[in-house]
Structures are given as C-alpha cells and as structure tokens.
N, C-alpha and C positions, 0 to 999 in steps of 0.2 A: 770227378774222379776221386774215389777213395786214398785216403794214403796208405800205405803196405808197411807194415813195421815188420823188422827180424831183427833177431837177437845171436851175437856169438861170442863165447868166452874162450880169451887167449890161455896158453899154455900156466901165464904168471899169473894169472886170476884173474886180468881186469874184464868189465864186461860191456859188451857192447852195444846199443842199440840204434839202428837207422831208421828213419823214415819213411820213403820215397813219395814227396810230392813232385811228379814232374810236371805239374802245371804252375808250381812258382820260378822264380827269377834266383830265387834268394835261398840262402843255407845258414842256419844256424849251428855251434857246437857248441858243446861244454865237457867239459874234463870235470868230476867230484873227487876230492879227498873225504871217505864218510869218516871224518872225524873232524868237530869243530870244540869249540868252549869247554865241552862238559868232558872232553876227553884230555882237559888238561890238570896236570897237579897242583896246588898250592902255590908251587912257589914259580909256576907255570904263566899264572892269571895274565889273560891276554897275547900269549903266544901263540895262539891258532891265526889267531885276524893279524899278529905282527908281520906271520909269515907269511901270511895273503900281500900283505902289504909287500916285504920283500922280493917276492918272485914277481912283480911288475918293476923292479929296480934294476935287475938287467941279468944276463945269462954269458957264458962264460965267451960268447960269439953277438951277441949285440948288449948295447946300452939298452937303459931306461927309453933313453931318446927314438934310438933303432927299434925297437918295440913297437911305439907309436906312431912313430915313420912307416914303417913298413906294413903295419894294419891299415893306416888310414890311408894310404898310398896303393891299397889294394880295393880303396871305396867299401871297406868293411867300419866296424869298434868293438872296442874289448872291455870288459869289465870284472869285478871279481866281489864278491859278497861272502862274508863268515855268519854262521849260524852256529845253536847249541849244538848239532850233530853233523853238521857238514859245512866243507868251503867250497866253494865253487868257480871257474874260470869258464867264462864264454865270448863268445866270438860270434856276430854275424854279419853275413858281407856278401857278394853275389856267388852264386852257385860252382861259376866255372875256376872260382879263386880258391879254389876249397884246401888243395892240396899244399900251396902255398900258406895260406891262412893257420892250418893246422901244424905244418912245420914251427911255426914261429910260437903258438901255443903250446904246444908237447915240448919245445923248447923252455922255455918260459917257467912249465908244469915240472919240469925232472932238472934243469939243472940252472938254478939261481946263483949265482958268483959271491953274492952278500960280503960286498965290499964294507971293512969297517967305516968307512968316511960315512958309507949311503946308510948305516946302520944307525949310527948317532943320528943325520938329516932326519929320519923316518922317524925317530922313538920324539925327534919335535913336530912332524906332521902331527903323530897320532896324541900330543900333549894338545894338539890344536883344536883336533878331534873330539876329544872328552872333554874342552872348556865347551867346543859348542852345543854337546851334547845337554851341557849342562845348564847353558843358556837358554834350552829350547825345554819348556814343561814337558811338552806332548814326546816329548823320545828321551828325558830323564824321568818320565814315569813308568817308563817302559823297566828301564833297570831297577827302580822302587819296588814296581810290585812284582818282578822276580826273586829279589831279595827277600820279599813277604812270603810268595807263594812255595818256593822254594826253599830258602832257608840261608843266614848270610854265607855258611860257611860251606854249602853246595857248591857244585860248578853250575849248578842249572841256575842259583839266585845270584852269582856274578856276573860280572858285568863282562861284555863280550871283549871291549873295546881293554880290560886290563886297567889299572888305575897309573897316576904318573910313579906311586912309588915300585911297584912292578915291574913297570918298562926299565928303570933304572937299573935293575938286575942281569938284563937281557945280554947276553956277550953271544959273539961267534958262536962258540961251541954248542951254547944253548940250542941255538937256533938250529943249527945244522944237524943235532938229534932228534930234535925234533919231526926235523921236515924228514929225515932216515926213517924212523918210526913210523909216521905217517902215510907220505906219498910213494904207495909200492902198490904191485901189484892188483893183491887183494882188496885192497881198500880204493881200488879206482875205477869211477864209473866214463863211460863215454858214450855219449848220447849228439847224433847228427841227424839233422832235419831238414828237406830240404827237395831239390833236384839235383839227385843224387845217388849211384849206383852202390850196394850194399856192398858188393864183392870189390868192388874197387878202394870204397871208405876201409872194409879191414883191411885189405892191402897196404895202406899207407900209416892206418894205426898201426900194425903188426910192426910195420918197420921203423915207425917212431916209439914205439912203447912195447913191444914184445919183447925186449931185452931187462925191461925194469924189474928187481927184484919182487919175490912174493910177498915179503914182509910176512911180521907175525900178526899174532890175532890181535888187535888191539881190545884191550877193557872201561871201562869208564863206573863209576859209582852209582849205584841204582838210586833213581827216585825215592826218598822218605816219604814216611806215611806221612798226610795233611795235619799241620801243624799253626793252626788260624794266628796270622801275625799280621801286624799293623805296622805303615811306615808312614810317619809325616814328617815332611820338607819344607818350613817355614820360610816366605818368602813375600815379605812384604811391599815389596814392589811389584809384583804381580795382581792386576783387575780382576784377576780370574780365580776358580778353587779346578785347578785338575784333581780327577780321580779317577780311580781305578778300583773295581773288587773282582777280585778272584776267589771264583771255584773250582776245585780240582773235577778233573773228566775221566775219560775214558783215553786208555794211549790208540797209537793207530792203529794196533791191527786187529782191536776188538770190533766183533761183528756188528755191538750196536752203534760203532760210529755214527753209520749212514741217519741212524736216528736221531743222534745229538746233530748234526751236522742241519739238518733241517729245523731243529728247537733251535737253532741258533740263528738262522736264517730269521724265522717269526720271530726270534726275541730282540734280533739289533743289526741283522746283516745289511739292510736294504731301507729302502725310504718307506715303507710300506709294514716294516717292522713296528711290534707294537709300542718299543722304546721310542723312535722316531715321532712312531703319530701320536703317541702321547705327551712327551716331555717337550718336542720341541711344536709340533705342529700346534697342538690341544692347546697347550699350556705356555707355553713362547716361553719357557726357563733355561733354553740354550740354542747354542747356533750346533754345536756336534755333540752327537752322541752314538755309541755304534759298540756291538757286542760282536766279538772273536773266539774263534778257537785254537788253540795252541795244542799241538799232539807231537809227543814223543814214542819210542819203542816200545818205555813202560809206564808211563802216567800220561797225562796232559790238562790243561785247565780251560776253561771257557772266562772269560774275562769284561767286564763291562769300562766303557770311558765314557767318561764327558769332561767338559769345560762348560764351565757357568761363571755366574756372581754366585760370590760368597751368601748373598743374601738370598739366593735363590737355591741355595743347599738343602735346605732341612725338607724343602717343599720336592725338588726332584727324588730326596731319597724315600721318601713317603710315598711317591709314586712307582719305583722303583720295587720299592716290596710288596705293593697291592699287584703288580706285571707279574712278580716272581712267584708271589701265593696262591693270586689266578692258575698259573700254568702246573702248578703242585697239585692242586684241589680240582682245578674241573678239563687239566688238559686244552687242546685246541680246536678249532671248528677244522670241519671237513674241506671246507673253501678253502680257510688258511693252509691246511696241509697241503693239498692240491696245487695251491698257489705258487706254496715255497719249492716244491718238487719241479714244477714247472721250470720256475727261476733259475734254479741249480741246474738243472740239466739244458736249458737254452743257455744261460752263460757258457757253462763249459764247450759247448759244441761252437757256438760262435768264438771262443777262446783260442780252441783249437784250427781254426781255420788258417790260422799263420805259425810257421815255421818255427818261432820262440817258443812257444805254448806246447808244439808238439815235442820239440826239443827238451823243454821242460819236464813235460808227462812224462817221457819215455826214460830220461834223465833218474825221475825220484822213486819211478815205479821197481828200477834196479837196485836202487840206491835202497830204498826203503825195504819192499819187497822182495827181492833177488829175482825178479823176472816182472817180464811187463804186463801190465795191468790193462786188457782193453775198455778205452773211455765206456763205452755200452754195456759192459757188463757194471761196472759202477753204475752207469745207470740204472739198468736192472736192479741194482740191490735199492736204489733211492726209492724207487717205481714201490717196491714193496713194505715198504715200511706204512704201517698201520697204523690208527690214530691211538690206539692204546700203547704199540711202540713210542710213539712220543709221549704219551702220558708219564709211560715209566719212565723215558729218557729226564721229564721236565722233573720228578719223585728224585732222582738221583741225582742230577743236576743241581740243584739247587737247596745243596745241603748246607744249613749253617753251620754246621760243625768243621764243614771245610772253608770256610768264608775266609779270604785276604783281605787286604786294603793299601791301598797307597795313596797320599795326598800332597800335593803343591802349590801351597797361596797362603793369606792369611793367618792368621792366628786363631782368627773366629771358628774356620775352616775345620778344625784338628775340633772342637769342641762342638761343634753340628756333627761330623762324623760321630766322636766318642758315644752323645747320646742316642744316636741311630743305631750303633752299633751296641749300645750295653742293652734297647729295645727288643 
C-alpha cells in the first residue's frame, strides 16, 4: 500500500505535511523552526542549539521531568537536533497516541518557562558538550573545517554548539527574543507520518498551533565566495592524523545537484566507492574514509575525511589527487554511474519504508522547498543524469582554487599536509 501524502497551510503560515501509511503501528512528528546557527548574530553564537536545549527543560504546565514521563509513559521518545538552517523537535510513538503525544510537543515547541536556575544548569550541560566535542577528533574536525570552508567570522564556519565564552552572555531576555523571532508561524514546518488521518492531524495542529503568531521574515548572511583556508590542531596524544578537505559545491536547489550527488556517491559514499576501494581496501592506509555533501539555500561543499597514521599521510594524499584528477580528466565508467544511480535510489526507497524517513522527506521537502517533493520524481531526475553530466559535475567539483583543509594529530601531520598542499 502506497503512502498518500497532502499538504495544508494554516492561516499563520505554518505548513503541513501528513503521510498516511495505514499499514504501520507507529507515528512519527516533527515540528522545524527554519532557522538554525547561521541565522544567528555575533554576539548570538550558539543560541539557536541553546534554545533547543531549553524547550526540553519544561513549559510553563510540565517540568523537564513531566516531558519525559509523559512521552515515555505514552511508549513513544523525543529528541531535538540544531543545524546551520534549521532546529528540529520530534516524536515517535504508536499511532493511536498521536494526539496526546503532539500536545505535549506543540507544548514544549511554543511555550518554554526558561527558568533562571534551569538556564545556568544548561549553559554547564552544554560546557560539557563542547569539552566532549573537543575530545573526540572525528566531530572537532567537523567545526575545523567549517571554520576553513566557511570563514571564522561566518555563522556557517562557527561552531553550532557556541563556545564557553558565548554562553556566558546568554541571560533571560536573550533567550526569550530569540525563541519570539524565531518560533512563529512562518518559520514553522510540521510533518506527521504514520497511521494516521490527514483531516484529523490538522484538526489538532490548528488548535495547538493556529493561534501562533506569523512572525517576520527572518534574514541570515549569504554564503562568501570560496576563500581556500587551512586549519591545524596540534595534538600529540592522538595515534592518528584526521583530515578533512573541502570543496565548495553547488547549494540545493541547483538542478545539477542530482549530478554532484552521484560524483559523490562514486567518489566516497559507499564501500564500493573509489576512495574506499582504493585507500583502504588496495592499499590498507586506513580504517575510515568517506566523502559527503553538505548543501545550503546558497552554496554548499562536498568534503572528504579520513583517519590514518601520520606516517601513512603523504601516501593517501597521493592517492587522493590521482581519484580527484581521474574524475576531472576522463570522468566515470557507465557501470560506475549505473551503479551509484541504483544505490541512491534502492537506499532511498528502502529508507522510506518507515515512518521517520517519511516523516523526515516530507519534513525538509517544506522546509527547504515550500512544498513537497515526491521521492520518484527525484528519482527521475537521478535516472537522468548523463555520464557527461558527471563529467562536468567531477570539472567543477574538484576545483583547487576552492580547496579547504582541516587537521588533528601530530606535528608531522600539519607538514605532510603543507607539502601536498603547496603541490
């Protein structure tokens, strides 16, 4: 049985998207504010994810505690995640709990209490946060080579998470203009997935969230042109050299995505990738390696990692630029494209088979797009992309003029990069 998605916009702009699989058990939600990180100011840094944080500390009718009583006490869980352009609240739990469930999040979503005691507690969770972050290479490289690709003084190259001298700033009022600014309206998506009637879900948004103000238009600082920077993190107690290189891409709603999106696939998505079968399978010079793409409104970057030995640097970046000049100069085989087309589109469709995933599509297709994107026509457009479409994708892609860098290990580390990089 197919799922049936419809879409309907309230009076105060929020927008809505259901699902209807009624051959699940289960119901997913999520509430977006489309603003995260990059839509904050300066003296901001780290108030989108604070506030994430805060509206799980309790509303002005339950605690922190009541929150998690009454979702888990419903055989649901709830969670919340901050990104560069959006925050998001979701919920899944069984189907016939839904109404309840969503009460307690639309709660949660519009009116946080932000007690001063629980405000101070939170700015030491989130002190906790950034030490671990910072303990861990593989997700303090993450914040390095945003800082590279981006620029320090962007919101797209800060750190999401806000730094300890930041949160020191943070008072009441801050907060509370914020979350005004932000959670209205306009700026609010809802997406439910599930077994679950469309005309009954508006019904129950309408009367938790049709009263919320429209809010204004919110703005954020565009994307700078590609500005090739280098970050090393010297860290001599680490066995390892993380790295990271970034190239700026295409943002998302350029048509050649669908073509980067498969060069990315062949270049490091998958085990079958030629980063994979080369650096780690060929040549045994790491345990991970894996290339991504990162897409915004108006840029985005395609990004490479691994972890190695230090002594095994100079050798993977060698290989690294004979994969990257291959795909410049003679493009991809017809198998390989085929192949990755395949991939992409059996993921996705097995992806979508559960309730999160739909939840999710339908979620960012508003969010991003102002309406919903059916999964098959994206297929369609993948179906089409051409081997000289990737050619050109691999020609653009992989420009040294927009090359980043970010590194985490040794001393050696920073001096194997420099030569590779002044090559």
């Amino acid at each position: 049985m197919s799922p049936s998605t419809r879409v309907t916009r309230l009076d105060n702009g929020i927008r809505l998207a259901t699902v209807s699989m009624p051959h699940m058990a289960s119901v997913a939600m999520g509430i977006w504010a489309g603003a995260g990180s990059r839509h904050e100011t300066e003296r901001e840094h780290g108030m989108a994810h604070f506030v994430e944080h805060m509206l799980f500390k309790g509303t002005e009718e339950r605690s922190a505690e009541e929150i998690s009583r009454h979702i888990e006490s419903l055989g649901a869980s709830i969670d919340g995640f901050t990104v560069e352009d959006h925050t998001a609240y979701q919920v899944k739990g069984p189907s016939e709990k839904f109404g309840r469930l969503f009460e307690v999040l639309s709660d949660l979503y519009r009116n946080p209490f932000l007690d001063p005691t629980e405000i101070d507690s939170e700015k030491q969770v989130i002190r906790e946060e950034i030490a671990m972050v910072h303990d861990q290479p593989s997700q303090y490289l993450d914040d390095l080579i945003s800082e590279a690709a981006w620029g320090r003084e962007h919101p797209l190259g800060r750190s999401i998470t806000g730094t300890e001298e930041s949160l020191e700033t943070f008072r009441r009022a801050d907060i509370e203009a914020f979350h005004s600014r932000v959670y209205r309206g306009r700026h609010t998506v809802v997406s439910v997935a599930g077994n679950i009637d469309h005309d009954e879900v508006a019904a129950i948004v309408s009367a938790r969230l049709g009263d919320l103000a429209p809010g204004d238009e919110l703005t954020c600082e565009p994307a700078q042109p590609p500005q090739p920077q280098h970050r090393f993190h010297e860290d001599g107690g680490q066995e390892q050299s993380h790295l990271a290189l970034s190239f700026r891409n295409v943002d998302r709603n350029d048509p050649r995505r669908y073509a980067h999106k498969l060069l990315n696939v062949i270049l490091g998505e998958n085990m079958s990738s030629r980063l994979f079968q080369v650096i780690r399978e060929q040549r045994g010079l790491c345990y991970e390696v894996q290339s991504d793409l990162v897409s915004f409104s108006d840029a985005g970057a395609l990004q490479i990692y691994l972890a190695l030995s230090p002594a095994n640097l100079a050798q993977a970046l060698r290989a690294i630029s004979t994969i990257l000049e291959d795909l410049r100069t003679r493009g991809v085989t017809a198998v390989e494209l085929e192949e990755a087309k395949s991939y992409v589109i059996g993921q996705n469709r097995i992806s979508l088979e559960n309730t999160s995933s739909q939840m999710m599509w339908a979620g960012e297709s508003l969010l991003y797009f102002n309406e919903w994107i059916d999964p098959e026509v994206a297929h369609q457009h993948l179906e089409a992309v051409s081997l000289e479409d990737i050619h050109a994708a691999a020609r653009e892609a992989f420009d040294p003029d927009t090359l980043c860098s970010a590194i985490i290990g040794p001393a050696e580390s920073r001096s194997r990069l420099a030569q590779w990089l002044g090559r």
